[in-house]
C-alpha positions in Angstrom: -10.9 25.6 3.3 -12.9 26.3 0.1 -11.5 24.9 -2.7 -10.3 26.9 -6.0 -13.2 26.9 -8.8 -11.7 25.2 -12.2 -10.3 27.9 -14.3 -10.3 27.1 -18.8 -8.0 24.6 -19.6 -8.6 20.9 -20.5 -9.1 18.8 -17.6 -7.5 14.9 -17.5 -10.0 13.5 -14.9 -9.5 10.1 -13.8 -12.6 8.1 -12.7 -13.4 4.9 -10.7 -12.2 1.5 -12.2 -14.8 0.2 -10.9 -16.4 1.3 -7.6 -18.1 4.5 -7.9 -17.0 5.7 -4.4 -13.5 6.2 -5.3 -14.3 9.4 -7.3 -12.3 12.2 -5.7 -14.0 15.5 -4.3 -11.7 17.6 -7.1 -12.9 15.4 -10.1 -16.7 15.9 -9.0 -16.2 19.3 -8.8 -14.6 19.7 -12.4 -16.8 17.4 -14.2 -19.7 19.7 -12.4 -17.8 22.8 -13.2 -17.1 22.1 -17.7 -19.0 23.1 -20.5 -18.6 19.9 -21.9 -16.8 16.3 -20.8 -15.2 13.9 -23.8 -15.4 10.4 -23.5 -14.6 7.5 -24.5 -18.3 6.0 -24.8 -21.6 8.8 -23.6 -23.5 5.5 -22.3 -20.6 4.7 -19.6 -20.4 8.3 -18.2 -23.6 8.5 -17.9 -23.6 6.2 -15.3 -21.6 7.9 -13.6 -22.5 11.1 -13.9 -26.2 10.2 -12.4 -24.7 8.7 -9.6 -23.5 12.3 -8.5 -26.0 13.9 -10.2 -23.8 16.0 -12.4 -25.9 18.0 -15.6 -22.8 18.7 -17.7 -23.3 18.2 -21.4 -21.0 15.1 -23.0 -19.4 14.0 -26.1 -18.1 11.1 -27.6 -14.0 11.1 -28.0 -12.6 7.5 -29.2 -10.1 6.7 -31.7 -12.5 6.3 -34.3 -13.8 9.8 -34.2 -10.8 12.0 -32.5 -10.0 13.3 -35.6 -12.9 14.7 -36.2 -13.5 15.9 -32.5 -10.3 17.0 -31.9 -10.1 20.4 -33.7 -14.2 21.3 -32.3 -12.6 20.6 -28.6 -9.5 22.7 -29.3 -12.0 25.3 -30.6 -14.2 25.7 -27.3 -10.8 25.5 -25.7 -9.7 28.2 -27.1 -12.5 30.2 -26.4 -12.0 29.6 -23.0 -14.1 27.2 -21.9 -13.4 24.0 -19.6 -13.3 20.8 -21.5 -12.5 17.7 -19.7 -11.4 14.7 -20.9 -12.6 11.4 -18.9 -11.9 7.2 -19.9 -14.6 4.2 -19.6 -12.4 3.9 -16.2 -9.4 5.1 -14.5 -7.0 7.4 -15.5 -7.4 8.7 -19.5 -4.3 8.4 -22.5 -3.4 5.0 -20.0 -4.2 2.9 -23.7 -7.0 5.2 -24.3 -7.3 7.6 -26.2 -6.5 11.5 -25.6 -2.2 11.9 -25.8 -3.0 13.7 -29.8 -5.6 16.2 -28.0 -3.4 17.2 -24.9 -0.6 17.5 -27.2 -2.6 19.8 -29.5 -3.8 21.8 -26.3 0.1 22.2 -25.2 1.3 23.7 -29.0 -1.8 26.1 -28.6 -0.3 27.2 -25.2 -3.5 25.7 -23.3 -3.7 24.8 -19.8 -3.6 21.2 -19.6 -4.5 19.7 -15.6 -4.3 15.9 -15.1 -6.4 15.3 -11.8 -5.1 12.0 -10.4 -7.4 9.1 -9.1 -7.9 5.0 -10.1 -5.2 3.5 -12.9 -4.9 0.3 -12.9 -1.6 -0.7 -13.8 -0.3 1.2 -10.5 -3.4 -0.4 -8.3 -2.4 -4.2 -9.9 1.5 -3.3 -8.9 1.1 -2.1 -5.5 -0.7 -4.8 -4.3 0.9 -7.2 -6.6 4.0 -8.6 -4.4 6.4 -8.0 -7.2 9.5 -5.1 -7.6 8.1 -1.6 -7.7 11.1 0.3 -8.0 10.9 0.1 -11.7 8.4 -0.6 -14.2 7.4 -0.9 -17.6 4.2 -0.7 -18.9 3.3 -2.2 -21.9 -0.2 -1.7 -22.8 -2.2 -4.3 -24.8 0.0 -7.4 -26.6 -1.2 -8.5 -30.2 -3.7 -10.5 -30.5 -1.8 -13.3 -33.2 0.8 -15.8 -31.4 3.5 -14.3 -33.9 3.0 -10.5 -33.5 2.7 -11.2 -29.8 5.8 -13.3 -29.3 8.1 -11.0 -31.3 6.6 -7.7 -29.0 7.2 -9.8 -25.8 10.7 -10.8 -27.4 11.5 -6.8 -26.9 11.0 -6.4 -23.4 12.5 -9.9 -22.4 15.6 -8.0 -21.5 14.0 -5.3 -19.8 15.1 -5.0 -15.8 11.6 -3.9 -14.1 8.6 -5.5 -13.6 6.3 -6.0 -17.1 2.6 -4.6 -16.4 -0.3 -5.5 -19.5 -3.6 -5.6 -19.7 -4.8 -8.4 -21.7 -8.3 -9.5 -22.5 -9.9 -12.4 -20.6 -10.4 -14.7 -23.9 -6.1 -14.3 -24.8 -5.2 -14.8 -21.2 -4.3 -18.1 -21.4 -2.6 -18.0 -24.7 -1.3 -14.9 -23.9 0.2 -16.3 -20.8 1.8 -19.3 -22.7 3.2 -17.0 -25.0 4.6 -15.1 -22.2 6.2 -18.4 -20.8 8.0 -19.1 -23.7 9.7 -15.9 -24.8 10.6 -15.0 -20.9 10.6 -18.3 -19.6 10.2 -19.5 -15.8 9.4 -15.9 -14.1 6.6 -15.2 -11.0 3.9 -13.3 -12.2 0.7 -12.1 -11.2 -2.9 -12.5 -13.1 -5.0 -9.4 -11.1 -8.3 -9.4 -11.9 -11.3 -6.8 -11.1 -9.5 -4.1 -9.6 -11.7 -2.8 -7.0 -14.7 -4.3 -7.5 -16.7 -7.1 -5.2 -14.9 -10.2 -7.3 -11.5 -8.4 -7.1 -8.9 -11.3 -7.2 -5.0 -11.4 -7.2 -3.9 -15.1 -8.4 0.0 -15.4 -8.1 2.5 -18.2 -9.3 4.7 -18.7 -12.5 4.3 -17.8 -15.8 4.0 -21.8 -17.0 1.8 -22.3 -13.7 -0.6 -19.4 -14.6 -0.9 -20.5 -18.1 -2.0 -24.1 -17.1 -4.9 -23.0 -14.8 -6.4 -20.5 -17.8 -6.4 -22.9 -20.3 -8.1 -25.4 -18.0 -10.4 -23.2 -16.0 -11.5 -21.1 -19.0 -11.4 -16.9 -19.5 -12.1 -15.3 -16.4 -15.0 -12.8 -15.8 -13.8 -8.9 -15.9 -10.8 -6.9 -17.0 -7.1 -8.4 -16.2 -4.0 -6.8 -15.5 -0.9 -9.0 -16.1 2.2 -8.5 -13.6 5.7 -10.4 -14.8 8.9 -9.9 -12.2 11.8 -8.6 -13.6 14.5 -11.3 -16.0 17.1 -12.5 -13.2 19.9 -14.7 -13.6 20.2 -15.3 -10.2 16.5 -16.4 -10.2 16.6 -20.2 -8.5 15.6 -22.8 -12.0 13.8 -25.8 -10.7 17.5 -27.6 -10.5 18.2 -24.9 -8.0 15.0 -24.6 -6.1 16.4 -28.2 -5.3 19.3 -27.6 -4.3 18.2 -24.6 -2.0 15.6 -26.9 -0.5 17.7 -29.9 0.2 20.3 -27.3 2.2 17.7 -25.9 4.0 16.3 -29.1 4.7 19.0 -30.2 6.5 18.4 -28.1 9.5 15.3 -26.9 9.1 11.7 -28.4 9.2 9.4 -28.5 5.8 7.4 -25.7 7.2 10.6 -23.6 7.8 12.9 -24.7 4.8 10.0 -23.7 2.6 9.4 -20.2 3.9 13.3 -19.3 3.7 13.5 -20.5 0.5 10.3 -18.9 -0.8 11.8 -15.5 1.0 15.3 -16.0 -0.6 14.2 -16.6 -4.2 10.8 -14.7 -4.6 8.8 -18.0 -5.7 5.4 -18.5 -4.0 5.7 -19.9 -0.6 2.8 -22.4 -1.6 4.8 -23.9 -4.5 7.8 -24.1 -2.7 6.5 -26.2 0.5 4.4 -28.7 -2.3 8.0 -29.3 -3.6 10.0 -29.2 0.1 7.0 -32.0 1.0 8.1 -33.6 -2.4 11.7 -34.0 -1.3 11.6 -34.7 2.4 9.5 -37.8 1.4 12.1 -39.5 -1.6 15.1 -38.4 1.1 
């Protein structure tokens, strides 16, 4: 079946995180289709625009500029012409910029189309282990230890897995900082989404922070995962106590896997510690 040609409006377009095959068949054709694409930086969609050998003419939309941009895009709107808006990667207005223009194309009763594709805070939580029933996503954190604890200090009562994207060079602190305000959780570091190097390293919060700061800032973007606050989450006194039942009846192997089921802790940190206490009885 032939596909519907792109009428005016102003086109959301997701693109690839990071592996240039994930482009969808719709996007290609849009992007193909507009009189003009906005983006964040002219030098990144480039690339990507030579890979499928798509001619359309680009500009540059970022926060430093929008408000200049934003009334000549509304303009060609308005005249009818096809303007979409595309991110460095993944979905745009998801911390990039874009939520002031399709609000501005909305009050002037203009089509607006999101075409979905690559974002990824949902590509981090779907793979990431933790709750996906409910979310919050909460963008970047500050960069100062202060500013940061007293934004993580809002959320530390929110019931729903915490998604940020932090930058490789705050992780650690970041992570420490995260530690302290919402204390012993499982979380998830995920680390170039989709690419060759793609890596998901799981464990606590106080766990994560500890290999950072001694390995160094990773290579690539990072998306942070934090499970939801839970008072009936085992604390070490009660990963103890869960173990030494379970121990009773059970081998290390075993005691440690229905533990790790029962209490969502990694199944690696919970047989180190099951070893830990079968040896001292």
């Amino acid at each position: 079946m032939k596909a519907s040609k792109p009428t005016p409006g102003l086109y959301i377009v997701a693109t690839p995180i990071g592996n240039l095959r994930d482009m969808t068949f719709r996007a290609v054709d849009t992007l193909m289709a507009a009189h003009v694409i906005a983006c964040e930086d002219t030098r990144v969609t480039a690339k990507l625009l030579s890979a499928y050998e798509i001619g359309t003419a680009t500009v540059a939309y970022h926060e430093h500029n929008a408000a200049k941009m934003r009334p000549v895009l509304l303009d060609r709107l308005r005249q009818g012409e096809i303007v979409a808006l595309v991110s460095d990667a993944g979905t745009p207005l998801i911390s990039d910029p874009g939520y002031k223009l399709v609000r501005a194309a909305v009050d002037s009763d203009i089509a607006v189309t999101s075409l979905p594709g690559a974002s990824a805070p949902i590509t981090a939580l779907a793979a990431a282990g933790l709750p996906t029933d409910r979310f919050f996503f909460a963008g970047f954190l500050p960069s100062r230890t202060a500013a940061r604890r007293r934004a993580l200090s809002l959320v530390e009562n929110v019931s729903a897995t915490l998604v940020f994207f932090e930058s490789a060079r705050r992780l650690a602190a970041s992570l420490q900082d995260m530690h302290a305000v919402l204390g012993l959780r499982q979380a998830v570091v995920a680390r170039e989404l989709t690419k060759r190097f793609e890596e998901f390293r799981r464990g606590s919060l106080d766990t994560l922070a500890d290999h950072y700061a001694a390995a160094g800032p990773p290579k690539g973007e990072i998306v942070v995962l934090i499970a939801p606050a839970d008072e009936s989450a085992a604390q070490p006194e009660d990963l103890d106590a869960l173990l030494r039942d379970a121990l009773d009846g059970m081998s290390v192997r075993d005691a440690a896997a229905t533990v790790s089921a029962a209490t969502g802790r990694p199944r690696r940190e919970v047989y180190a510690r099951a070893l830990e206490l079968d040896r001292t009885g």
